[in-house]
C-alpha positions in Angstrom: 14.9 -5.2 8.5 12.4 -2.8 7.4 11.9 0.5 9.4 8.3 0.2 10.5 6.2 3.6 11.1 2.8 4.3 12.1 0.0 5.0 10.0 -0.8 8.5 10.4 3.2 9.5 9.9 3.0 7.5 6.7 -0.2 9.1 6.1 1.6 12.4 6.3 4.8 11.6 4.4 2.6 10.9 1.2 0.0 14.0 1.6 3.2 15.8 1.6 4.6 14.6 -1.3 7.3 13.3 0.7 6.6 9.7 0.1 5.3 7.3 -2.5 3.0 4.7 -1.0 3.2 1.3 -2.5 1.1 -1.9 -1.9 3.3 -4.6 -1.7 1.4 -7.4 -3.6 2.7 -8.3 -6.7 -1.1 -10.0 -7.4 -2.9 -7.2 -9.3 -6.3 -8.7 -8.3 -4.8 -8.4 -4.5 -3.8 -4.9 -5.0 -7.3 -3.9 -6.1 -8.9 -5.7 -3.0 -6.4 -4.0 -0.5 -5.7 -0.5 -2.3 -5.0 2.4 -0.3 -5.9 6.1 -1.5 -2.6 7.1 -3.2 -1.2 4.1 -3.5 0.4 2.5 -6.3 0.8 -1.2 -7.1 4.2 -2.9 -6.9 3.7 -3.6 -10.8 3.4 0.1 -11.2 6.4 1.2 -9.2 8.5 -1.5 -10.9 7.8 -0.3 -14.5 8.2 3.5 -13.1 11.5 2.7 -11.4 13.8 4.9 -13.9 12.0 7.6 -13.8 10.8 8.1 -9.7 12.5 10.8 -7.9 16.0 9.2 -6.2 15.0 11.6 -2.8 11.2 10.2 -2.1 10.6 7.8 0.3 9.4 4.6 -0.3 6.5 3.5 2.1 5.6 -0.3 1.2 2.1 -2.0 2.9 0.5 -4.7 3.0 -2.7 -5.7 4.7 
C-alpha cells in the first residue's frame, strides 16, 4: 500500500526539488481538468522514465 502524506509536506517535497508530483490519470483531458501547479501527467512521466533522477521521490495524486 501507498504511503499517504499530507498536502502541505508534499507541497514541500516538490518546492524543494525533492519530489516530482505526478497526476495519476492516464486521461489527458482528466489531467488538464485536475492539474496541480508542478505537476506532470502520468503520460509525461511514462515517456520521461529513463531519464528522471533514480533519488527523487515520486508523489502521485489524484483528485
Amino acid at each position: 500500500m501507498p504511503e499517504r502524506i499530507e498536502i502541505e509536506e508534499a507541497r514541500k517535497k516538490v518546492k524543494a526539488g525533492e519530489a516530482l508530483l505526478v497526476c495519476a490519470y492516464a486521461d489527458e483531458n482528466k489531467f488538464k481538468k485536475v492539474h496541480l501547479e508542478g505537476a506532470i501527467s502520468l503520460q509525461e512521466l511514462q515517456s520521461k522514465e529513463d531519464d528522471l533522477p533514480k533519488d527523487k521521490e515520486l508523489i502521485f495524486y489524484c483528485a
